[in-house]
N, CA, C and O of each residue as an XYZ file, in Angstrom:
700
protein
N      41.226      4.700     22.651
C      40.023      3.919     22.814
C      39.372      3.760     21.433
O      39.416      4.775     20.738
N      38.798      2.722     20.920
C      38.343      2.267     19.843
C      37.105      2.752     19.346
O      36.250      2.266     20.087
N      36.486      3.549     18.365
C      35.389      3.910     18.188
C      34.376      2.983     17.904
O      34.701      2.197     17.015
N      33.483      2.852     18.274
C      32.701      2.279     18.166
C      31.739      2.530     16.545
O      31.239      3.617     16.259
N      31.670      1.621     15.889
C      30.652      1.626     14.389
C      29.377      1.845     14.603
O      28.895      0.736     14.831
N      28.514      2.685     14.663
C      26.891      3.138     14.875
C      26.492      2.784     13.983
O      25.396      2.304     14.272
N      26.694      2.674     12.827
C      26.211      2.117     11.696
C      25.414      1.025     11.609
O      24.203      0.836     11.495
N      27.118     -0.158     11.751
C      26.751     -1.199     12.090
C      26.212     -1.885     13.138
O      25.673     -2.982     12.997
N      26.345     -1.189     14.412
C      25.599     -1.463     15.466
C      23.910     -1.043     15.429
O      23.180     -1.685     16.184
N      23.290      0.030     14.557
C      21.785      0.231     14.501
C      21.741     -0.715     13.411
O      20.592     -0.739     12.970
N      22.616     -1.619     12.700
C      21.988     -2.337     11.226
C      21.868     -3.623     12.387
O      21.021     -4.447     12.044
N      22.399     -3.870     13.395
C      22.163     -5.014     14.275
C      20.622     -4.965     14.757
O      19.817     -5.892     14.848
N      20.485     -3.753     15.005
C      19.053     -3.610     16.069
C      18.085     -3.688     15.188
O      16.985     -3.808     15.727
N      18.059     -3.661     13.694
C      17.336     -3.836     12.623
C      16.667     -5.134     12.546
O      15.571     -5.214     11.992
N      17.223     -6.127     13.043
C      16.773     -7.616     12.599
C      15.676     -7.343     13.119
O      15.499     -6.432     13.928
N      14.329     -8.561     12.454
C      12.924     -8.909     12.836
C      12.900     -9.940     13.740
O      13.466    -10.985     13.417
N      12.419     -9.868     14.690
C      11.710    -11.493     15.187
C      11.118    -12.030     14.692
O      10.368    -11.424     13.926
N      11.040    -13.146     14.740
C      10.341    -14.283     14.138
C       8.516    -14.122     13.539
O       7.832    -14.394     12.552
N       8.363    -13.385     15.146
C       6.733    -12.986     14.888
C       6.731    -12.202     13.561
O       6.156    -12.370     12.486
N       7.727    -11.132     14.118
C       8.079     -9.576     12.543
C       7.869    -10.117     11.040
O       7.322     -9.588     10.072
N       8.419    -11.200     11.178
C       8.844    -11.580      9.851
C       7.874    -12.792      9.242
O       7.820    -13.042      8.038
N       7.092    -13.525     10.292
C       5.828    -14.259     10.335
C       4.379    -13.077      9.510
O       3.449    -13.199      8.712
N       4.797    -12.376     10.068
C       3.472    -10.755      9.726
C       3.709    -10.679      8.610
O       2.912    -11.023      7.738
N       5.049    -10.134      8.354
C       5.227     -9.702      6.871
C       5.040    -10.687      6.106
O       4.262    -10.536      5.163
N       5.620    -11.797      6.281
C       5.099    -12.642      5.013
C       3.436    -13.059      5.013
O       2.916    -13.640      4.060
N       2.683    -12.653      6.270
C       1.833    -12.893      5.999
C       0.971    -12.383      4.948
O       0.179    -12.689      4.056
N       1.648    -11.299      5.632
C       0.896     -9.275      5.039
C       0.943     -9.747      3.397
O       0.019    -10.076      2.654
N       2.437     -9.640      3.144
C       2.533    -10.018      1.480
C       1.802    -11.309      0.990
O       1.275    -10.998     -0.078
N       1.601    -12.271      1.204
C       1.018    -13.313      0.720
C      -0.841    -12.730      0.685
O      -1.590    -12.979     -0.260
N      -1.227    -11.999      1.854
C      -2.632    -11.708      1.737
C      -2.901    -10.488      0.679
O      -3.984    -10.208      0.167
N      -1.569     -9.793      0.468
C      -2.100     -8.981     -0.526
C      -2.033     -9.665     -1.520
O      -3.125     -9.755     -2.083
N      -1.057    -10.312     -2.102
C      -1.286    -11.100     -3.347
C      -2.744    -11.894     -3.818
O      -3.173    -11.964     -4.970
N      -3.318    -12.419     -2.682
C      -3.951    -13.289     -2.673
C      -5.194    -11.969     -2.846
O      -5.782    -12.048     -3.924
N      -5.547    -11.066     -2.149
C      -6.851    -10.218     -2.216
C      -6.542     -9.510     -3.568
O      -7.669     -9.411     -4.054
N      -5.749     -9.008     -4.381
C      -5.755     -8.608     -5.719
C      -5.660     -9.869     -6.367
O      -5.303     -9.604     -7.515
N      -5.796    -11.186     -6.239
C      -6.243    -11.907     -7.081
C      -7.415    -12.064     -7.066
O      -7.997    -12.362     -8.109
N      -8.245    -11.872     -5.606
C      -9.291    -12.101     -6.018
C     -10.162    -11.167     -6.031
O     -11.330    -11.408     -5.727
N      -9.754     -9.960     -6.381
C     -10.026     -8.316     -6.992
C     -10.478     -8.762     -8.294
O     -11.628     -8.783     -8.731
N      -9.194     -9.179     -8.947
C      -8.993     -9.531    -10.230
C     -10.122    -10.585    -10.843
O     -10.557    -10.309    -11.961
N     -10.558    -11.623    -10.265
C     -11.414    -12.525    -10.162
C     -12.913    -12.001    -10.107
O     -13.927    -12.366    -10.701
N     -12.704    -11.147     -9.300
C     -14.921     -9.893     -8.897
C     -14.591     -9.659    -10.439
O     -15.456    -10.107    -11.193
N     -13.494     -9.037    -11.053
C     -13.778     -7.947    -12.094
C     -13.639     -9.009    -13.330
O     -13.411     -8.334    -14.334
N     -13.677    -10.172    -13.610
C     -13.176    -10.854    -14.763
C     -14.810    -11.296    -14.442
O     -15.618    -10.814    -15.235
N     -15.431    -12.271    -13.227
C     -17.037    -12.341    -12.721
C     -17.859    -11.739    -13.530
O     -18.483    -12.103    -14.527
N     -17.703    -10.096    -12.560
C     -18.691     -9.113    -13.428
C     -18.550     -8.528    -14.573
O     -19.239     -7.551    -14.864
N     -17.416     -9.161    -15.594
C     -17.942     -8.578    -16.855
C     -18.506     -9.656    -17.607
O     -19.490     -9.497    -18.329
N     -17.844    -10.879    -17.446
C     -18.564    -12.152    -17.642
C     -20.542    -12.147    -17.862
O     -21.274    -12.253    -18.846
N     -20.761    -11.981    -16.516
C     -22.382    -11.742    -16.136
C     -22.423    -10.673    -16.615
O     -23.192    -11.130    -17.461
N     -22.284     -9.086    -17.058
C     -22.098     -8.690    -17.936
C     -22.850     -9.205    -19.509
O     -23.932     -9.164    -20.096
N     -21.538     -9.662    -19.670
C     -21.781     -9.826    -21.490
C     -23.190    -11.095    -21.239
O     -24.229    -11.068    -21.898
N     -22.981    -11.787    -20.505
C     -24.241    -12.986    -20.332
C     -25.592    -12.090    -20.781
O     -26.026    -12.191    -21.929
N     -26.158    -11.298    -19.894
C     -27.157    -10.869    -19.548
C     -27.494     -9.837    -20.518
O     -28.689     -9.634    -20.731
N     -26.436     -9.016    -21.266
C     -26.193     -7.983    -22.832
C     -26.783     -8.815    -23.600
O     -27.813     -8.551    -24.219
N     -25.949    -10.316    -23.644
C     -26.715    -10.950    -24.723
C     -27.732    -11.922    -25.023
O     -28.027    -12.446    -26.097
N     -28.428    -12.122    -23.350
C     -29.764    -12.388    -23.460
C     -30.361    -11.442    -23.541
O     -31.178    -11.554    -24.455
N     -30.441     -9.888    -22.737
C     -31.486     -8.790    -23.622
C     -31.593     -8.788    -25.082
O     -32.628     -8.724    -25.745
N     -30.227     -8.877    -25.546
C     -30.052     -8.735    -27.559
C     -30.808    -10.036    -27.928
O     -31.100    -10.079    -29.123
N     -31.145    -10.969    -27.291
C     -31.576    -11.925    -27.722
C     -30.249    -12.486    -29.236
O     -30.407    -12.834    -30.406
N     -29.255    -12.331    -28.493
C     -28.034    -12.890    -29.728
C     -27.820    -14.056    -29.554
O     -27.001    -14.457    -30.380
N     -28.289    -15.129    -28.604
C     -28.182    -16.583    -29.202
C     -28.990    -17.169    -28.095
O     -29.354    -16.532    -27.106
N     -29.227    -18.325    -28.310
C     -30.495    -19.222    -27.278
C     -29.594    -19.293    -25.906
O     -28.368    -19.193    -25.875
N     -30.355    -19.463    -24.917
C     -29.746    -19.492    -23.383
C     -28.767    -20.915    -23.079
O     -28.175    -21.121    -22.019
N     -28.762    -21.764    -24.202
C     -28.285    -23.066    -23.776
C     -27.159    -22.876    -24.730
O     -26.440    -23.873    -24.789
N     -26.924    -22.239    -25.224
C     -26.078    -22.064    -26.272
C     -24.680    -20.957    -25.430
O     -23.474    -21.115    -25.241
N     -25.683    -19.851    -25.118
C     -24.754    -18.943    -23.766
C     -24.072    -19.661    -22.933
O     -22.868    -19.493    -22.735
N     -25.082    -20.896    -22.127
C     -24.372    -21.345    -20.632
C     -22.932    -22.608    -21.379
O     -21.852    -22.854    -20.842
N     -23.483    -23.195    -22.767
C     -22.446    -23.746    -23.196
C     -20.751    -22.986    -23.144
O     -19.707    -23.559    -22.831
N     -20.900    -21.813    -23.484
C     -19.638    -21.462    -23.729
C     -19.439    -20.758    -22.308
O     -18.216    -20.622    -22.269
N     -19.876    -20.309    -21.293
C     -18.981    -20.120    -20.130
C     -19.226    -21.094    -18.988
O     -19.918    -22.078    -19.245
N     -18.704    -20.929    -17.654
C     -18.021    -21.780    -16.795
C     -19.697    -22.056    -16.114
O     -19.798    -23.060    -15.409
N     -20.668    -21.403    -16.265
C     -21.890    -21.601    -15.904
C     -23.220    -22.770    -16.664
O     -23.174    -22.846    -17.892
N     -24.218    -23.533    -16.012
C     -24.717    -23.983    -16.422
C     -25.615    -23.640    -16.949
O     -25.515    -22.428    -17.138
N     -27.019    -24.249    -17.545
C     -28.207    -23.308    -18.164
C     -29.045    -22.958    -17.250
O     -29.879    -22.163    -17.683
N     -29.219    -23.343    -15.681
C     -30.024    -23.064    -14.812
C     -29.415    -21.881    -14.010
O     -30.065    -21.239    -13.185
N     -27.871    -21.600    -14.378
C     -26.925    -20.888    -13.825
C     -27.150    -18.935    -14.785
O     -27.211    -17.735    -14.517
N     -27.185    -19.861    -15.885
C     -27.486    -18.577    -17.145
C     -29.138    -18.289    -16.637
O     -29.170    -17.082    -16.876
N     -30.404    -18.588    -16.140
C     -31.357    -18.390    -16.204
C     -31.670    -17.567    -14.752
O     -32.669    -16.862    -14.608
N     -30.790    -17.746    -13.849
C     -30.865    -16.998    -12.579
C     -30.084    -15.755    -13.379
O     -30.814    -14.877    -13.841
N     -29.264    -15.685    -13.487
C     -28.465    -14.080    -13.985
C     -29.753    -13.272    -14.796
O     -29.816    -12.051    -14.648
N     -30.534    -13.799    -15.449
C     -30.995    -13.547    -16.727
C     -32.731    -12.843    -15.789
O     -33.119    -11.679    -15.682
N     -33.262    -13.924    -15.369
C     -34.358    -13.409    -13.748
C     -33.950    -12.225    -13.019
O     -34.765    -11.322    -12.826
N     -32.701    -12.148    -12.577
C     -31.902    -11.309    -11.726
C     -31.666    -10.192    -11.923
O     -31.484     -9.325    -11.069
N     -31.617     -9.978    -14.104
C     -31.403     -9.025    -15.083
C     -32.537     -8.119    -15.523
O     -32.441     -6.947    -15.890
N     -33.860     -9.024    -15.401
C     -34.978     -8.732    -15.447
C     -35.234     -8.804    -17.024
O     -35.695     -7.888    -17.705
N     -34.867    -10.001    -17.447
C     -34.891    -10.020    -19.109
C     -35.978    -11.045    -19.181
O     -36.050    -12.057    -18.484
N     -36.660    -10.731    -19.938
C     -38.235    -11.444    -20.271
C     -38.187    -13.009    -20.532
O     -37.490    -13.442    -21.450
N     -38.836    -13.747    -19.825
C     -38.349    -14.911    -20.037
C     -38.589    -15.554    -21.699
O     -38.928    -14.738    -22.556
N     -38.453    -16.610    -21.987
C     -38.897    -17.117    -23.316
C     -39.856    -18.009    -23.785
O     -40.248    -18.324    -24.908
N     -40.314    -18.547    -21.921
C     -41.514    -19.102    -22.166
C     -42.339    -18.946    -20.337
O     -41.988    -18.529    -19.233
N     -43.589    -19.581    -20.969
C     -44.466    -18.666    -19.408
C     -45.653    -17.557    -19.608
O     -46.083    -17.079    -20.658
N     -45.913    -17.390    -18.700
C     -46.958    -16.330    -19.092
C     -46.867    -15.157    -19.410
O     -47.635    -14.378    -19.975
N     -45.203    -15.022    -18.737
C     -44.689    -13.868    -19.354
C     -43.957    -13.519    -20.311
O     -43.465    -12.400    -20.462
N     -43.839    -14.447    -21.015
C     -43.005    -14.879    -22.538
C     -42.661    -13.613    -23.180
O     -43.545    -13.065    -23.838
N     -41.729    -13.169    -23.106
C     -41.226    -12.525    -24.310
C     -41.745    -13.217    -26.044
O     -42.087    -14.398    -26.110
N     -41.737    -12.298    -27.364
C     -41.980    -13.514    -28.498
C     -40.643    -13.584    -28.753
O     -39.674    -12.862    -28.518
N     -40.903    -15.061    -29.513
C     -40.033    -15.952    -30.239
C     -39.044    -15.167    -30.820
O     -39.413    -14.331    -31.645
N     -37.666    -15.284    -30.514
C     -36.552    -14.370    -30.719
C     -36.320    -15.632    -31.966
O     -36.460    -16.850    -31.855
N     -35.904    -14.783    -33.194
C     -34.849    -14.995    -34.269
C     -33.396    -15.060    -33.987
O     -32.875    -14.045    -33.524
N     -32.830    -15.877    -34.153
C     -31.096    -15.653    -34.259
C     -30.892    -15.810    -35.165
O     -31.375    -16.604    -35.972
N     -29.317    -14.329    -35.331
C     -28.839    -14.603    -36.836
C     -27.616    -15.234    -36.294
O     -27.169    -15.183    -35.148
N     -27.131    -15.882    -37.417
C     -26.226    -16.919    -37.217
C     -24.696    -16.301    -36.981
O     -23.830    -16.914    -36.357
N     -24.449    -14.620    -37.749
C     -23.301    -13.799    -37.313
C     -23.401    -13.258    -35.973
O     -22.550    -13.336    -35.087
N     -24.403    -12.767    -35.931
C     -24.617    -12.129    -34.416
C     -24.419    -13.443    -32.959
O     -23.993    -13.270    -31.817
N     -24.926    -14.684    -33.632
C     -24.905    -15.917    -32.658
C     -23.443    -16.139    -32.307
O     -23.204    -16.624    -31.201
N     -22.339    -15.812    -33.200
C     -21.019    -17.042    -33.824
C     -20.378    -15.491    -32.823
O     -19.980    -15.694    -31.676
N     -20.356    -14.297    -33.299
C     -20.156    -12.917    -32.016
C     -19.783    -13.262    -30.791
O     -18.721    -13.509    -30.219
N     -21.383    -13.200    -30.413
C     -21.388    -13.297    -28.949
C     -20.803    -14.553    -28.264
O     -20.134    -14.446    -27.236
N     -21.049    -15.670    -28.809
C     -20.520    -16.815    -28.616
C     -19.047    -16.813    -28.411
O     -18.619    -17.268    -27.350
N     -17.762    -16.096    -29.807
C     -17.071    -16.077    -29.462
C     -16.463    -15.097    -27.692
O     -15.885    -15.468    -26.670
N     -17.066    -13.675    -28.235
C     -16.639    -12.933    -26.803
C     -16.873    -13.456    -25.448
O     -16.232    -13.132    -24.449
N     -18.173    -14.570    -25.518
C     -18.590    -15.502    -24.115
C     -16.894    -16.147    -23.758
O     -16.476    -16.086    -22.601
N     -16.164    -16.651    -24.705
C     -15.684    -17.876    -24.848
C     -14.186    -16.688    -24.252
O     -13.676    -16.771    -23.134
N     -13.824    -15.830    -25.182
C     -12.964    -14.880    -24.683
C     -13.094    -14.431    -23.287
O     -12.214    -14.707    -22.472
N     -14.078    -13.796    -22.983
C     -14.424    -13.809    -21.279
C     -14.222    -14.652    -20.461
O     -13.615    -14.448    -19.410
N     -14.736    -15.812    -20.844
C     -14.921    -17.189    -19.778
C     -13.236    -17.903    -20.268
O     -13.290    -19.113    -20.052
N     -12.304    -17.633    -20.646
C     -10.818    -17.196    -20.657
C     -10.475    -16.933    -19.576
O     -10.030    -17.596    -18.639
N     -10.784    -15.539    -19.790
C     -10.001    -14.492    -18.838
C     -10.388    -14.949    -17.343
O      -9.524    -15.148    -16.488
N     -12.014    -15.124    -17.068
C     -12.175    -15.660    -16.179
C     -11.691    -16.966    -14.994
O     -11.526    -17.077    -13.779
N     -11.612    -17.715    -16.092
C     -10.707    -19.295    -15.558
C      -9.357    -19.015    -15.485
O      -8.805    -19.942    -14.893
N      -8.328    -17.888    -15.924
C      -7.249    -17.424    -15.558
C      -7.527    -16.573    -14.357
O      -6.463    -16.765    -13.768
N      -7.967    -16.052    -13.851
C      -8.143    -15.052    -12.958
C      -8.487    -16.246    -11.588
O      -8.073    -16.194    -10.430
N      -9.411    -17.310    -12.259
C      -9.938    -18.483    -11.184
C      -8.597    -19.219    -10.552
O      -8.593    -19.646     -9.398
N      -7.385    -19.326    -11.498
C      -5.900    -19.789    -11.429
C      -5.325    -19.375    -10.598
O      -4.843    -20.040     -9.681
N      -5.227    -17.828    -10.777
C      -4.478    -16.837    -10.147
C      -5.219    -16.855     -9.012
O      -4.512    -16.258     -8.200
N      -6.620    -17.313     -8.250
C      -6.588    -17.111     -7.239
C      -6.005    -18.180     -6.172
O      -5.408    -18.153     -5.096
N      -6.574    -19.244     -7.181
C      -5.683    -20.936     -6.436
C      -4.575    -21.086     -5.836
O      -4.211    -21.554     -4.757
N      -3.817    -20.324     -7.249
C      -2.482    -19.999     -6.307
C      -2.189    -19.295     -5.816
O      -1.249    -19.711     -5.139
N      -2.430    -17.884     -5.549
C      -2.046    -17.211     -4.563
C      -3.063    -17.636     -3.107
O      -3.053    -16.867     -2.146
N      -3.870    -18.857     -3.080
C      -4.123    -19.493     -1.912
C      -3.618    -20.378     -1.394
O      -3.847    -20.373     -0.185
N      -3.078    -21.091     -1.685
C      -2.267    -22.295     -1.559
C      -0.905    -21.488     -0.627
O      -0.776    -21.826      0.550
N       0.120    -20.377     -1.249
C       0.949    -20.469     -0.437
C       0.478    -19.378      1.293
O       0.926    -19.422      2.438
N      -0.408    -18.682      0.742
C      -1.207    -18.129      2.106
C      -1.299    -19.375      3.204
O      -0.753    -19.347      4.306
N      -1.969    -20.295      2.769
C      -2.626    -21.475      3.663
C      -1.333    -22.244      3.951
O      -1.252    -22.589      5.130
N      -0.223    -22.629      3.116
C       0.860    -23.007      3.732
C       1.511    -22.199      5.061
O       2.055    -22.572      6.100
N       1.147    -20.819      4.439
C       1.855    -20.077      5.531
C       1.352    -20.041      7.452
O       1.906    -20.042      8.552
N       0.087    -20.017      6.915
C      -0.532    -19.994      8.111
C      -0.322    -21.823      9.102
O       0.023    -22.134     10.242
N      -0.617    -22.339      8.269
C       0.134    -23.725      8.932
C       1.069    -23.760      9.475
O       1.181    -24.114     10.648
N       2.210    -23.298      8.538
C       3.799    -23.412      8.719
C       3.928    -22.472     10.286
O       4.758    -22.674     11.171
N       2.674    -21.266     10.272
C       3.466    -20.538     11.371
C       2.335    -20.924     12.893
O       2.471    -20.624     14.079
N       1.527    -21.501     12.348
C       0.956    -21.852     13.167
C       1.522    -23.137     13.981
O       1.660    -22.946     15.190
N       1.913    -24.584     13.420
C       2.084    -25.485     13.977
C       3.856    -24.737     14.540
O       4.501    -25.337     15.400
N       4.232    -23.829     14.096
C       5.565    -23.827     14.590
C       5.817    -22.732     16.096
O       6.856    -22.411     16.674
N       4.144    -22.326     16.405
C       4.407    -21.758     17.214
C       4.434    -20.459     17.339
O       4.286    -20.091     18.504
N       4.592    -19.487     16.433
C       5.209    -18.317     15.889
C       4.101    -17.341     16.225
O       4.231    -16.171     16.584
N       2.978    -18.038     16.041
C       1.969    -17.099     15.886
C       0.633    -17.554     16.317
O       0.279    -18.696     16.026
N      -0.326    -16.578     17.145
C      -1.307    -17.552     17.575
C      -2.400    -17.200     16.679
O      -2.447    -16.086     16.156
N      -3.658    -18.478     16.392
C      -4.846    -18.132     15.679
C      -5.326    -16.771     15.255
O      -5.233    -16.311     14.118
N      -5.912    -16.114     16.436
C      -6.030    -15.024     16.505
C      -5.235    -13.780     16.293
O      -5.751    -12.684     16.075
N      -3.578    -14.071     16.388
C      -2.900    -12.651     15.404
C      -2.954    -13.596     14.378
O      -2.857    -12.561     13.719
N      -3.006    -14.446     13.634
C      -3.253    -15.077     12.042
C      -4.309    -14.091     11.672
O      -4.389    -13.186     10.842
N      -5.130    -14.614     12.632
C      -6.704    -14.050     11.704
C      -6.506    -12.473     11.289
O      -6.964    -12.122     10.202
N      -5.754    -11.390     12.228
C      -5.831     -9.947     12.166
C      -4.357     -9.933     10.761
O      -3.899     -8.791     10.754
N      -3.774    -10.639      9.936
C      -3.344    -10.742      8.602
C      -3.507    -11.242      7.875
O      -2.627    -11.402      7.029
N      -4.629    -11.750      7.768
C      -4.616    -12.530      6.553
C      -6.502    -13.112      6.452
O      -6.896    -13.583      7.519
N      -7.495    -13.089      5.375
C      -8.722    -12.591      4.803
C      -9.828    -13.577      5.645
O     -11.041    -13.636      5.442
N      -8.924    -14.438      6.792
C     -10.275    -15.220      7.469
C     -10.138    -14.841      8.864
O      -9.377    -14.016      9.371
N     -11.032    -15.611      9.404
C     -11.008    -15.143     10.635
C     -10.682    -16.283     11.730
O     -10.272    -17.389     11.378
N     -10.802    -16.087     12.500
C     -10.165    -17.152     13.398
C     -10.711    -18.762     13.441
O      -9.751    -19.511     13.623
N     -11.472    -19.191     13.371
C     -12.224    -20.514     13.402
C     -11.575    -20.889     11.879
O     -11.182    -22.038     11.680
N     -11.494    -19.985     10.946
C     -11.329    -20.904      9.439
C      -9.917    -20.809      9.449
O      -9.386    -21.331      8.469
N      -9.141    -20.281     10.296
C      -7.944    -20.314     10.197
C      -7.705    -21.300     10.841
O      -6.660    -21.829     10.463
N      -8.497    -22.127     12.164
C      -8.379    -23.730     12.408
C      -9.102    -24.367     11.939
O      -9.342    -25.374     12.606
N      -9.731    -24.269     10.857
C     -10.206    -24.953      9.868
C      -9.535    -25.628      8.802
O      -9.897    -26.619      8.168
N      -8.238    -24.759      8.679
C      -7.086    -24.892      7.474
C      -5.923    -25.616      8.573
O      -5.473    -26.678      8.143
N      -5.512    -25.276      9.614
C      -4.519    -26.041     10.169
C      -5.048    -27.146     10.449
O      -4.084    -27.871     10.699
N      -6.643    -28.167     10.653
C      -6.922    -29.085     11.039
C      -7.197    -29.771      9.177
O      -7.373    -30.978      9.006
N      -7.191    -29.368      8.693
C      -7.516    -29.727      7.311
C      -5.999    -30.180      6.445
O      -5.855    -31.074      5.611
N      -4.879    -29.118      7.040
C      -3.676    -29.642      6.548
C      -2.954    -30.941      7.852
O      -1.788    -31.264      8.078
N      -4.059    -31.332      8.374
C      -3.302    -32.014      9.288
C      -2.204    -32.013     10.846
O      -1.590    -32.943     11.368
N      -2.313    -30.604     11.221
C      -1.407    -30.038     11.865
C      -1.859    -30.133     13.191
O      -3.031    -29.899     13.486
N      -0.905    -30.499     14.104
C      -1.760    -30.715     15.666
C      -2.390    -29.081     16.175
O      -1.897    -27.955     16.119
N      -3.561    -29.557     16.623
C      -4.200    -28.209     17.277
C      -3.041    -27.774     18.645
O      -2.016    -28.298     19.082
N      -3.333    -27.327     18.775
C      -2.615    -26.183     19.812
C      -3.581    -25.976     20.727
O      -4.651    -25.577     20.267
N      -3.477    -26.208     22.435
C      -4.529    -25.712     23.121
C      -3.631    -25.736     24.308
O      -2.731    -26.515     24.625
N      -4.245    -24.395     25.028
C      -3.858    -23.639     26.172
C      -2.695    -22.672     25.523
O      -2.108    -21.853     26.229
């Protein structure tokens, strides 16, 4: 009588179902995607950071700051309120800050180095969204998976997860 291979017969019982393998790629695509945008809080807060360092130092005028990062000057003046740094005009005026022109050309550059790193980190989150949101489409219109196990893998919750299949165009699913 022929022995039978256990080996190869438990490497059979190994395969995933469709759902199995729907999860996992979900799983992996959402981690990619949440350490990008880990990566993104921490590139943010050093950004606002150096902003708000170098309106206390008074190291260059506020329009000069919001010039070199991804923020505007009304954008630099909330951080700066928020920081509790004296304004420059008002009743509560801080006096008339001096800039030196090394200390200005400094900070300016490290703004510019930051707000770098930042708009790379802004990249890295784009794309690791894009193939998340494919995924959830792909497994959604195909059946595989319903809204609600989407939502329990991956960083939204159920309504924005038919928010993204009606946005990529994909027939809703009902009943």
């Amino acid at each position: 009588m022929p022995r039978c291979n256990l080996m190869w017969h438990t490497a059979l019982m190994a395969t995933h179902t469709p759902e199995q393998t729907a999860l996992a790629e979900l799983d992996r695509l959402t981690s990619a995607f949440t350490q990008a945008t880990t990566r993104l809080d921490t590139a943010r807060d050093t950004l606002h950071a150096a902003i708000v360092r170098h309106l206390k130092a008074r190291s260059a005028p506020p329009g000069k700051l919001a010039d070199h990062t991804p923020y505007d000057r009304n954008h630099v003046g909330r951080l700066s309120k928020a920081a509790g740094v004296p304004p420059l005009r008002g009743p509560d005026a801080a006096p008339a800050p001096v800039y030196d022109e090394e200390t200005e050309r400094a900070a300016l550059a490290e703004l510019d180095k930051l707000t770098a790193a930042f708009n790379r980190a802004q990249a890295k989150v784009d794309a690791a969204r894009d193939p998340l949101q494919e995924a959830i489409v792909r497994h959604y219109s195909a059946r595989t998976l319903t809204p609600g196990v989407i939502a329990q893998h991956v960083p939204y919750d159920r309504n924005h997860v038919g928010r993204i299949v009606k946005a990529a165009g994909a027939p809703l699913i009902r009943g």
